[in-house]
ZADO-1210 file (C-alpha; in nm, 4 decimals, padded with zeros to 6 digits):
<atoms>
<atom x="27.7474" y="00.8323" z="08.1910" code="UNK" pos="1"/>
<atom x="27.3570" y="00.9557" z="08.2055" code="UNK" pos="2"/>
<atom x="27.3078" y="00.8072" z="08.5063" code="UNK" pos="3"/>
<atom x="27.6224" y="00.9670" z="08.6881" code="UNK" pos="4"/>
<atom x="27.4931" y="01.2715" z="08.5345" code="UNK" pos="5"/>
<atom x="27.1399" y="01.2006" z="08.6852" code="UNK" pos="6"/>
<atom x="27.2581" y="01.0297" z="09.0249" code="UNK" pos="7"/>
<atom x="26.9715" y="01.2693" z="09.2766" code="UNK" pos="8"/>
<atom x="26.7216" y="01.1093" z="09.0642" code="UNK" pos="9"/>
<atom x="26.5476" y="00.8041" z="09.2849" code="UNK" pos="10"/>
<atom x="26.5690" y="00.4991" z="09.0460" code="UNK" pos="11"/>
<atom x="26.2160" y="00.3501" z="08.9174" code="UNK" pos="12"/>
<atom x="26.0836" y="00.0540" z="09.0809" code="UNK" pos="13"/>
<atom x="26.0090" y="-00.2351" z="08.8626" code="UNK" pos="14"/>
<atom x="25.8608" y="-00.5448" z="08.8322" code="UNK" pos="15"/>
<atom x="26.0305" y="-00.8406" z="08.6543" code="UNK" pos="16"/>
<atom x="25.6947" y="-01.0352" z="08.4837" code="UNK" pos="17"/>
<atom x="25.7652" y="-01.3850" z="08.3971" code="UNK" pos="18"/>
<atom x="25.5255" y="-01.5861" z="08.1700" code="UNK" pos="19"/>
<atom x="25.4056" y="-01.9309" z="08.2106" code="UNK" pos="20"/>
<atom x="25.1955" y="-02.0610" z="07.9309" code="UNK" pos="21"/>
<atom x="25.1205" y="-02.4023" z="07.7872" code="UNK" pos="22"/>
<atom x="25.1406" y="-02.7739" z="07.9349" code="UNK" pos="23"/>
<atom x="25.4175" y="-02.8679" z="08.2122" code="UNK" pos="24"/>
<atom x="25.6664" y="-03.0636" z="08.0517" code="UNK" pos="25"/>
<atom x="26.0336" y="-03.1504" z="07.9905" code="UNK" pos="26"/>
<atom x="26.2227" y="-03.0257" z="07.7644" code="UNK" pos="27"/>
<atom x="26.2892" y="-02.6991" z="07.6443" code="UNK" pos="28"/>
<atom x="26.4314" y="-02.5180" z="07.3627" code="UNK" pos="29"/>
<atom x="26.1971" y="-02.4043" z="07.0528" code="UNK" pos="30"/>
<atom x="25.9090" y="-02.6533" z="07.2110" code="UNK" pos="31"/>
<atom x="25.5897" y="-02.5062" z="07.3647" code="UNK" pos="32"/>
<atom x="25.4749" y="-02.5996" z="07.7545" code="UNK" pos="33"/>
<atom x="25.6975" y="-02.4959" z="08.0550" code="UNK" pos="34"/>
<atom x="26.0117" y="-02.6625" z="08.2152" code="UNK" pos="35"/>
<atom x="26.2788" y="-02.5706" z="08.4458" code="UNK" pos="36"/>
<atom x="26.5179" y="-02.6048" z="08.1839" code="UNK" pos="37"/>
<atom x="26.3348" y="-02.3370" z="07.9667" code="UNK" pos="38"/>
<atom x="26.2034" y="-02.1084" z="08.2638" code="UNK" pos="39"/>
<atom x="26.5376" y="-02.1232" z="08.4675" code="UNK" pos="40"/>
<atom x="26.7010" y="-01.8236" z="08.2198" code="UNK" pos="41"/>
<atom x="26.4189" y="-01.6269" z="08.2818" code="UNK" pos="42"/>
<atom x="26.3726" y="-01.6743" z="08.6313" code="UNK" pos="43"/>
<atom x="26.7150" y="-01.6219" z="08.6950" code="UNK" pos="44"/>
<atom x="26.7167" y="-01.2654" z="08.5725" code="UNK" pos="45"/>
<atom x="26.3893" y="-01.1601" z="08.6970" code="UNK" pos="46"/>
<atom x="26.5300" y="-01.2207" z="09.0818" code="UNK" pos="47"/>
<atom x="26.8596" y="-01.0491" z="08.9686" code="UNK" pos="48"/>
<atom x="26.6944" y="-00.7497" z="08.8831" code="UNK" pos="49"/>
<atom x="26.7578" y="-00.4243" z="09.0770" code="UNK" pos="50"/>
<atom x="26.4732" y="-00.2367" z="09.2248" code="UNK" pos="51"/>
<atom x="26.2468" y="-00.5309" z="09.1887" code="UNK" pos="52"/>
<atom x="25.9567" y="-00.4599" z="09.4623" code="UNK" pos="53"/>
<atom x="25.8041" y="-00.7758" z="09.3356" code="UNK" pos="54"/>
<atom x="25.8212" y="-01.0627" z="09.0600" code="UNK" pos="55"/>
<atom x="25.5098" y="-01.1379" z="08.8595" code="UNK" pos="56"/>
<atom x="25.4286" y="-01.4748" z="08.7503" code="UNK" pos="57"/>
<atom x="25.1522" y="-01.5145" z="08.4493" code="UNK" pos="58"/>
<atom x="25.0326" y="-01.8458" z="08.4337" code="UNK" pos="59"/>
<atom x="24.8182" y="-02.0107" z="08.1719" code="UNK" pos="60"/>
<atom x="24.8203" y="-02.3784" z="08.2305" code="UNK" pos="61"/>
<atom x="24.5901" y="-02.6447" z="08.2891" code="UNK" pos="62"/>
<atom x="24.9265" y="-02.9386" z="08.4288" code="UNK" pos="63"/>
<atom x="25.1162" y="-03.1366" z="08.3140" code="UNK" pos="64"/>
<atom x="25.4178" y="-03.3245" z="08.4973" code="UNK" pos="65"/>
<atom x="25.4403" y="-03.3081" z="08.8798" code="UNK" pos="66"/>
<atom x="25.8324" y="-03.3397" z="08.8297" code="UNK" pos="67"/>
<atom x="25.8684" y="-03.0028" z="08.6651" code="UNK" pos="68"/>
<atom x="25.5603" y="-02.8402" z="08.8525" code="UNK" pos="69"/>
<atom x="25.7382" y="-02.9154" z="09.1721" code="UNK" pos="70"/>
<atom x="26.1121" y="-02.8240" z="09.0313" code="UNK" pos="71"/>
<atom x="25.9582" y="-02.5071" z="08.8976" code="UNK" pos="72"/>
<atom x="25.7915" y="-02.4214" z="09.2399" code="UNK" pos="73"/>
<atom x="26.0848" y="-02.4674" z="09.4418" code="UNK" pos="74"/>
<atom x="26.2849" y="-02.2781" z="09.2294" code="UNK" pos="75"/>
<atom x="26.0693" y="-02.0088" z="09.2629" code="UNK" pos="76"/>
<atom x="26.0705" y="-01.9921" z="09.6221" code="UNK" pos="77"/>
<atom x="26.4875" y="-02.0820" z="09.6456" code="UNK" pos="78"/>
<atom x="26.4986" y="-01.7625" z="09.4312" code="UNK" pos="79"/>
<atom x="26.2601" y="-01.5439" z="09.6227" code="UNK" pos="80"/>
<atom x="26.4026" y="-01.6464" z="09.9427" code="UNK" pos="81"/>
<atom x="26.7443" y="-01.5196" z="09.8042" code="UNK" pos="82"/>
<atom x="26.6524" y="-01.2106" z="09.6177" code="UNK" pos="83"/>
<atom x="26.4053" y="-01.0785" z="09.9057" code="UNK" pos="84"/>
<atom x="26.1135" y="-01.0305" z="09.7056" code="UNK" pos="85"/>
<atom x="25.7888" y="-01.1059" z="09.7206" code="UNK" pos="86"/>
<atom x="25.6105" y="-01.3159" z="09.4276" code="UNK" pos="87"/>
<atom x="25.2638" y="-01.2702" z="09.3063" code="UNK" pos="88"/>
<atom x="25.0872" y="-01.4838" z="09.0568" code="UNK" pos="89"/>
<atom x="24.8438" y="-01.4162" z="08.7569" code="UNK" pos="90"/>
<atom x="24.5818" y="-01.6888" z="08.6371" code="UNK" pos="91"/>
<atom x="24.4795" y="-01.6526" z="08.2992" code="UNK" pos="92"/>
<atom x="24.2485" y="-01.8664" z="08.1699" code="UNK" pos="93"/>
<atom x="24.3483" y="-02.1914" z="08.3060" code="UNK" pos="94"/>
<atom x="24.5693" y="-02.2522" z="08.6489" code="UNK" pos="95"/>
<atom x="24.5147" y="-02.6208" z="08.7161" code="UNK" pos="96"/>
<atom x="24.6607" y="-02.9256" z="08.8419" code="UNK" pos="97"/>
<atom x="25.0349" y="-02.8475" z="08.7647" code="UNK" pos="98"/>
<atom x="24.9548" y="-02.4869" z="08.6865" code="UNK" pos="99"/>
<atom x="24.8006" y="-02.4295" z="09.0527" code="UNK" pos="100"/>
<atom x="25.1143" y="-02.6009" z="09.1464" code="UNK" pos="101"/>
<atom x="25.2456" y="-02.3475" z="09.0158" code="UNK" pos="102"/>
<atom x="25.0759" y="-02.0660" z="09.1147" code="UNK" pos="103"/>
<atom x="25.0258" y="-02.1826" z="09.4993" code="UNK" pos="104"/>
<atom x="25.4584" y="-02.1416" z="09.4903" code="UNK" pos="105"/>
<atom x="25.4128" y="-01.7556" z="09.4515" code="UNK" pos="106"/>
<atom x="25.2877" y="-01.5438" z="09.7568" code="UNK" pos="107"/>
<atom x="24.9812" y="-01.4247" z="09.6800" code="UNK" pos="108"/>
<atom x="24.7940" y="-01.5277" z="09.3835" code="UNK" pos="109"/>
<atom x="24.5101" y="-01.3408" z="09.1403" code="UNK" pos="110"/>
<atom x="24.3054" y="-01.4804" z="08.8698" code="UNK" pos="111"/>
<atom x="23.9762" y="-01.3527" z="08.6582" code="UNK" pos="112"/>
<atom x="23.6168" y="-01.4238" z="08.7723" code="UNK" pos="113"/>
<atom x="23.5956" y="-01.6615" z="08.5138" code="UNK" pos="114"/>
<atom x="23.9772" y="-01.8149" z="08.5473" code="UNK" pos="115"/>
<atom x="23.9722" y="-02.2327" z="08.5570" code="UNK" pos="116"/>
<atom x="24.1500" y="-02.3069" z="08.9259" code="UNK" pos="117"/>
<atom x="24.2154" y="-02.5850" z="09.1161" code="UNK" pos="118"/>
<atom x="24.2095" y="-02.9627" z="08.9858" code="UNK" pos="119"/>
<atom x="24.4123" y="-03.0572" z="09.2577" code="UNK" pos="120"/>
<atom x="24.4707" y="-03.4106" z="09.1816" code="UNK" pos="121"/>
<atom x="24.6514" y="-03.6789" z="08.9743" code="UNK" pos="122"/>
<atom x="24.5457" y="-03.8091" z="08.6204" code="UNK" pos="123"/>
<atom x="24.6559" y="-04.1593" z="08.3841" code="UNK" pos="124"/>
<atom x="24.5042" y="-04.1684" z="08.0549" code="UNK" pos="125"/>
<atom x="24.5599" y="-04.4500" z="07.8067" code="UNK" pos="126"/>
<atom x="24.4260" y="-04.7127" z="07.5990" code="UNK" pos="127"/>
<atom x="24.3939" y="-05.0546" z="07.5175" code="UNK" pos="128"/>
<atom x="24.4882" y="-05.2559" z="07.2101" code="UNK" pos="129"/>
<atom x="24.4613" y="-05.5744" z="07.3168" code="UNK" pos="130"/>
<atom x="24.1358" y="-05.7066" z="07.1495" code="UNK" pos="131"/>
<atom x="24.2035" y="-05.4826" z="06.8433" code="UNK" pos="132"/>
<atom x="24.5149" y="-05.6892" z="06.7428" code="UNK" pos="133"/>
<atom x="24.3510" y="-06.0207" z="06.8276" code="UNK" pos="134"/>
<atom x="24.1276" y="-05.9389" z="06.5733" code="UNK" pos="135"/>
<atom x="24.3656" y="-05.8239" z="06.3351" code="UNK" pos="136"/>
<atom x="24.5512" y="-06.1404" z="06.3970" code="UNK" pos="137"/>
<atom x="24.8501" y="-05.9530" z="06.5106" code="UNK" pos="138"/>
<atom x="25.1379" y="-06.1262" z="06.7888" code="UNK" pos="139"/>
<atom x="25.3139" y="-05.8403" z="06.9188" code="UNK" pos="140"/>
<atom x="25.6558" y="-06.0355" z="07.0128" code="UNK" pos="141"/>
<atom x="25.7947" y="-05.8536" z="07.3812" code="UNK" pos="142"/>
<atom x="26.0835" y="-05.9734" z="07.5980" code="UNK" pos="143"/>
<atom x="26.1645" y="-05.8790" z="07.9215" code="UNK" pos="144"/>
<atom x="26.3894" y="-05.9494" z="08.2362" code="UNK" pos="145"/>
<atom x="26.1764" y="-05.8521" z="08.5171" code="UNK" pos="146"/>
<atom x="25.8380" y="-05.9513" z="08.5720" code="UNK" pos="147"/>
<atom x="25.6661" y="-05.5921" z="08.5974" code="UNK" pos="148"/>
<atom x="25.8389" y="-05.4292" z="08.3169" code="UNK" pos="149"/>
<atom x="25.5128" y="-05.4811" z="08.0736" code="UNK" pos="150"/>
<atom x="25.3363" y="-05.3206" z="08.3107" code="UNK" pos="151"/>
<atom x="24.9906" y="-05.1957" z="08.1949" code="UNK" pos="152"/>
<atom x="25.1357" y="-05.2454" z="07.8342" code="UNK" pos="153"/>
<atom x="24.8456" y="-05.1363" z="07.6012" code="UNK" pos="154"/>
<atom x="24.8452" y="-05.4525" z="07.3644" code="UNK" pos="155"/>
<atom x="24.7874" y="-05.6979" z="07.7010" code="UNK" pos="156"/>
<atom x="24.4446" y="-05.7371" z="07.8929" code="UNK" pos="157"/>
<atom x="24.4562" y="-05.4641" z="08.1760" code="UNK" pos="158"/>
<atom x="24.5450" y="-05.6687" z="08.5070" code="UNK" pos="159"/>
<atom x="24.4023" y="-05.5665" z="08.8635" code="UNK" pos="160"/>
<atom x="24.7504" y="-05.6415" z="09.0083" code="UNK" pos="161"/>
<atom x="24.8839" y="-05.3254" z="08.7646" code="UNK" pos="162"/>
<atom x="24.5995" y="-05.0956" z="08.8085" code="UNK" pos="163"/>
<atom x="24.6729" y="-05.1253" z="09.1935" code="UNK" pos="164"/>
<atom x="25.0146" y="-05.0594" z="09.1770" code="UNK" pos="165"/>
<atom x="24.9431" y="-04.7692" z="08.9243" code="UNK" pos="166"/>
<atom x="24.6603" y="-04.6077" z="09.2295" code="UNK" pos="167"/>
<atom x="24.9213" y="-04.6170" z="09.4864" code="UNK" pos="168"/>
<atom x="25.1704" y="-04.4259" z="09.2714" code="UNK" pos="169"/>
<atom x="24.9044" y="-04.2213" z="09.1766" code="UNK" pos="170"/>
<atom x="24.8271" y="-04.1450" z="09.5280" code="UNK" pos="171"/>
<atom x="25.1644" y="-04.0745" z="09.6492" code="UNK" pos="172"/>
<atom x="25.1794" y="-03.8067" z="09.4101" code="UNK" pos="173"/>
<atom x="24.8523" y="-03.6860" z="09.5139" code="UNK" pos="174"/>
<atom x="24.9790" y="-03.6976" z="09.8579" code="UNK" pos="175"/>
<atom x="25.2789" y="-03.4754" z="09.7687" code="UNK" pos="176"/>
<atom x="25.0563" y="-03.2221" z="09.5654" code="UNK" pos="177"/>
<atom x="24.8071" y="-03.1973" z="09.8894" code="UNK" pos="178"/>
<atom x="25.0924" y="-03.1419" z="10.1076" code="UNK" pos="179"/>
<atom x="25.2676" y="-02.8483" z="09.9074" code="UNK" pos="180"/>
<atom x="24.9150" y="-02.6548" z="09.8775" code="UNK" pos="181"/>
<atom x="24.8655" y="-02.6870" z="10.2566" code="UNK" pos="182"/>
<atom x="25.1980" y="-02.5860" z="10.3175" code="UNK" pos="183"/>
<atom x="25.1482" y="-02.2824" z="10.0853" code="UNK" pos="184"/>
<atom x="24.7930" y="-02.2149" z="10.1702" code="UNK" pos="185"/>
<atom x="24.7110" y="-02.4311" z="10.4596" code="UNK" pos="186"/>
<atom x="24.5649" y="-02.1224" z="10.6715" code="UNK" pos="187"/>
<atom x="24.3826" y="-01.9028" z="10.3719" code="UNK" pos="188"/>
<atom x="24.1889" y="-02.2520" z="10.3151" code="UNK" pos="189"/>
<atom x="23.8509" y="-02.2209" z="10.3633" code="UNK" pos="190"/>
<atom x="23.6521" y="-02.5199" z="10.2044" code="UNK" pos="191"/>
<atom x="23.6032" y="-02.8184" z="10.3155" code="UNK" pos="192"/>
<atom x="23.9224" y="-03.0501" z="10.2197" code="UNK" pos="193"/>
<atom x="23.7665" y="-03.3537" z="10.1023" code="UNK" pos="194"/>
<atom x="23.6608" y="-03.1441" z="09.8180" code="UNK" pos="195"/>
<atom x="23.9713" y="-02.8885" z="09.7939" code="UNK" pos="196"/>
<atom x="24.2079" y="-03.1815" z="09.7093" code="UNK" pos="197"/>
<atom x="23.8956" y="-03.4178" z="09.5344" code="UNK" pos="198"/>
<atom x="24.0378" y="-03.2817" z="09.1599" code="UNK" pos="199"/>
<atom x="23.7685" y="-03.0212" z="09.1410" code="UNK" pos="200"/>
<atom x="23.8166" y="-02.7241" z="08.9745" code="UNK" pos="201"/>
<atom x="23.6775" y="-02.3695" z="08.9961" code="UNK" pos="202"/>
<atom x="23.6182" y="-02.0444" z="08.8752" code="UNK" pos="203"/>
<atom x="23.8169" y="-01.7633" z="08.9939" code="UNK" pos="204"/>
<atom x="23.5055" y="-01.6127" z="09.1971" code="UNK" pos="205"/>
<atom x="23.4991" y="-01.9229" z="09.3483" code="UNK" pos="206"/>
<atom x="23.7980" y="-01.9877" z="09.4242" code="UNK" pos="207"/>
<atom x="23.8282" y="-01.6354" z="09.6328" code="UNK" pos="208"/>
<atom x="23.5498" y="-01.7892" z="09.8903" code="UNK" pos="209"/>
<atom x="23.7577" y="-02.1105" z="09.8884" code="UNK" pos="210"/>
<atom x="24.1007" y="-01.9574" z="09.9726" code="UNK" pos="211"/>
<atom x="24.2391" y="-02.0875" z="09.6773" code="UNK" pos="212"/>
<atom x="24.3352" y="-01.7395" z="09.5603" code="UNK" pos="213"/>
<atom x="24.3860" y="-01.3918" z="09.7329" code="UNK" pos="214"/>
<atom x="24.1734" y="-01.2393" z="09.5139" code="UNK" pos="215"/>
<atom x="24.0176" y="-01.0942" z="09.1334" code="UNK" pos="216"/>
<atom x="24.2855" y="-00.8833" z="08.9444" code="UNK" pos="217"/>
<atom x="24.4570" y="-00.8969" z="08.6333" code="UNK" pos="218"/>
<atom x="24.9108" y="-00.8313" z="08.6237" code="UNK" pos="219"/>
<atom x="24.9086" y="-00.4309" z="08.5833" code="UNK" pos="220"/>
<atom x="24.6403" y="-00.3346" z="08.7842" code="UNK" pos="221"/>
<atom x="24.7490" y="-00.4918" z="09.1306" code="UNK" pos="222"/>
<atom x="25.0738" y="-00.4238" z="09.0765" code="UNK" pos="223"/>
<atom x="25.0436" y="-00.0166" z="09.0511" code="UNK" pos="224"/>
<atom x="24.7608" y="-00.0427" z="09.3065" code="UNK" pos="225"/>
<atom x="25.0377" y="-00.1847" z="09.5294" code="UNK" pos="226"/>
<atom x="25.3843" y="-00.0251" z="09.4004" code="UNK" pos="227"/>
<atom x="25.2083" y="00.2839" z="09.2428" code="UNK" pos="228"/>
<atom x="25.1651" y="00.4309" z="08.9221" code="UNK" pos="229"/>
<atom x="25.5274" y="00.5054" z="08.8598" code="UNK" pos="230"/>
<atom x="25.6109" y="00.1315" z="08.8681" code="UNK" pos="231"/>
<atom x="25.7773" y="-00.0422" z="08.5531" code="UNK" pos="232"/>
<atom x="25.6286" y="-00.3805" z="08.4424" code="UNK" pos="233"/>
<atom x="25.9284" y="-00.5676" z="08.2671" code="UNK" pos="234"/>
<atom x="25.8646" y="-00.9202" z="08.0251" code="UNK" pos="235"/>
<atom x="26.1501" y="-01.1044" z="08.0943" code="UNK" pos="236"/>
<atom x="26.1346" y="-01.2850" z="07.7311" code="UNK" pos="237"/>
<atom x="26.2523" y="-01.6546" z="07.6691" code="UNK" pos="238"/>
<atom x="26.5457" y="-01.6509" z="07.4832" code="UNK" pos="239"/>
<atom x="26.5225" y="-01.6935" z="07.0965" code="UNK" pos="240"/>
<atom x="26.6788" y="-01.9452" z="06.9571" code="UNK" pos="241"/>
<atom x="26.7666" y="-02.0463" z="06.5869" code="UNK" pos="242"/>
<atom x="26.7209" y="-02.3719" z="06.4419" code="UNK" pos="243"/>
<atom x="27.0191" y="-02.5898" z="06.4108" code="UNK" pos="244"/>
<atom x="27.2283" y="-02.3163" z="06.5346" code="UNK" pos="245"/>
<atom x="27.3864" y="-02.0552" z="06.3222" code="UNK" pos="246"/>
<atom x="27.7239" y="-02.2482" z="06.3565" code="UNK" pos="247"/>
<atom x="27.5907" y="-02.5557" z="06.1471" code="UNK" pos="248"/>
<atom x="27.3789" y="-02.3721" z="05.9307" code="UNK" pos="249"/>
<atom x="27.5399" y="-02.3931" z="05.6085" code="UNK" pos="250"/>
<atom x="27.6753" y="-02.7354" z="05.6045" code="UNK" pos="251"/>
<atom x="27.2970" y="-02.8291" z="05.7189" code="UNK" pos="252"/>
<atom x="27.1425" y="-02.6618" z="05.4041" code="UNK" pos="253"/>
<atom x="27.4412" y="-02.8822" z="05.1949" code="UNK" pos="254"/>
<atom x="27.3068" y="-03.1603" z="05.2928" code="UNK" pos="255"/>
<atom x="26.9502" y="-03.1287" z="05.3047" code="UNK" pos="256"/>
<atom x="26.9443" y="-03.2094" z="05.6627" code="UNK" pos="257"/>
<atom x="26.8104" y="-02.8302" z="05.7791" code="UNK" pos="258"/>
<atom x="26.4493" y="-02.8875" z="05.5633" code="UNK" pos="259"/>
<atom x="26.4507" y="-03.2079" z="05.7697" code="UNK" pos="260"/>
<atom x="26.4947" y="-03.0853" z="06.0982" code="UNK" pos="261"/>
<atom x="26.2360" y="-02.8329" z="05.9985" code="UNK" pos="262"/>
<atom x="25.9838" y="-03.0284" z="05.8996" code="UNK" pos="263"/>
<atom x="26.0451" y="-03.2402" z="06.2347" code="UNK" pos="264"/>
<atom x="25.9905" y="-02.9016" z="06.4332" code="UNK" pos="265"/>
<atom x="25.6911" y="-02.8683" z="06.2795" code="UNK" pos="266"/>
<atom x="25.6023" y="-03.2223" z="06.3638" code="UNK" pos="267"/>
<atom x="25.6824" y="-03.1528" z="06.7529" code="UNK" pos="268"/>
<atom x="25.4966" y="-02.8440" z="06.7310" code="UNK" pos="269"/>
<atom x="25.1723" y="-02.9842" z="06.6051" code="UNK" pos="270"/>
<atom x="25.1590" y="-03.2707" z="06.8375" code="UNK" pos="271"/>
<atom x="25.2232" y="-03.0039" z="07.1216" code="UNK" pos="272"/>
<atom x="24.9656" y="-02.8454" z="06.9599" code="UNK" pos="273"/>
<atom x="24.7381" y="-03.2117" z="07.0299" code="UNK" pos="274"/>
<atom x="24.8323" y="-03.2387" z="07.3584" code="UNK" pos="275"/>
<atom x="24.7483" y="-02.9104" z="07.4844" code="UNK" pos="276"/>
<atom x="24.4164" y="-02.8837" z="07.3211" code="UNK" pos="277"/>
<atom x="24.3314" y="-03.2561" z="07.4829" code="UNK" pos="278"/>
<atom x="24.4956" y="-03.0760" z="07.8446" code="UNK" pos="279"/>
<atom x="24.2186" y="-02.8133" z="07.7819" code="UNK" pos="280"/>
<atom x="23.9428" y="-03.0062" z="07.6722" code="UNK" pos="281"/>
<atom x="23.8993" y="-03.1482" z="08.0350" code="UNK" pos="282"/>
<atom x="23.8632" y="-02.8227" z="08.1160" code="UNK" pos="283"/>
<atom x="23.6096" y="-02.7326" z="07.8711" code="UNK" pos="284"/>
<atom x="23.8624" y="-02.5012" z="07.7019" code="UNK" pos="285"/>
</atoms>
């Protein structure tokens, strides 16, 4: 009724903002990191919105899965594409490997002078067991139809014939990640690619002279330096949900079974906890 009553005034512009924070994984729900399936709410309302003159993506992540970087990224650009409206990214403290990914799929993108970018590259982590059992006098007991299945299987001596295979996946990948930034970027590039794509990283001063960002500037202030002062910033929030649903809460708490599907949250949630800290760490974060 107020805005019939109101109808000469000229509507405020906004600008859906969209956080991305944590480690790039599948899943989503009450865990932390970022997925499609968590993000897609979100991002679906943000490119909805009327009056949008833009959509602001905050990102604070130093990777995680390809898989979801690159079903994040197109999303983002199907949705743009749709809706009209130009994207612009935000670097916090970290926006590497996955989270440039991410950030690369937006239009323009800002960080801090002291923001982590680039890491443009492809990482497998693991360790071996093999000698550790032998001297516990352990047989680990395996069967398998296929002769790669066990492949680079912790509790066997690391073969060369695995650690190939495992480098050509690896650079596929790598491949794909070098082709999206190029495809994003390829003419704001100014350093030398051999190093770009090497799984460097920089800071975000750096990365300016490397055309690896637009430029220094935090959310707010490039927005109203671009839309103006009378602009409306908008967190589109993740939906809240409860746990176990409010549907099964009381025969949950009958049973006992809602203290254990707490106390497994809180498991999840601390080794999410783990793995983005060791995500970080390579960082020096």
């Amino acid at each position: 009724m107020l805005s019939r009553l109101f109808f000469w005034r000229k509507p405020r512009a906004v600008v859906p903002v969209i956080r991305m924070s944590g480690v790039i994984a599948s899943g989503g729900g009450l865990r932390r990191g970022v997925s499609l399936e968590a993000l897609e709410p979100q991002l679906k309302k943000a490119f909805s919105m009327r009056h949008a003159k833009a959509v602001a993506l905050i990102i604070n992540s130093p990777g995680g899965s390809p898989v979801q970087s690159a079903l994040i990224g197109q999303r983002v650009r199907d949705l743009a594409r749709k809706a009209d409206v130009p994207v612009l990214a935000f670097c916090e403290d970290v926006a590497a490997s996955g989270g440039y990914w991410l950030a690369v799929s937006a239009d323009e993108v800002y960080a801090n002078a002291a923001s982590v970018i680039g890491s443009i590259g492809v990482v497998s982590a693991g360790f071996g067991f093999d000698r550790a059992i032998e001297k516990l006098g352990v047989d680990r007991r395996v069967y398998t139809a296929g002769e790669n299945k066990m492949i680079l299987d912790p509790f066997q001596p690391e073969r060369d014939v695995d650690v190939t295979r495992l480098r050509a996946l690896q650079d596929e990948i790598h491949q794909q990640f070098i082709d999206h930034v190029v495809d994003r970027r390829g003419g704001k590039l100014k350093g030398d690619h051999k190093d770009l794509f090497s799984g460097a990283f920089w800071t975000g001063a750096s990365a300016v002279d490397l055309g690896l960002i637009d430029g220094l500037g935090e959310c707010r202030a490039v927005v109203t330096a671009r839309f103006g002062e009378d602009v409306d910033l908008v967190s589109i929030q993740p939906k809240k949900r409860l746990i176990g649903g409010l549907g099964g809460l009381p025969g949950s708490f009958a049973h006992g079974s809602f203290s254990g599907e707490v106390a497994a949250r809180v498991v999840d949630e601390a080794l999410d906890v783990a793995t983005e800290r060791a995500h970080l760490s390579r960082f020096g974060l």
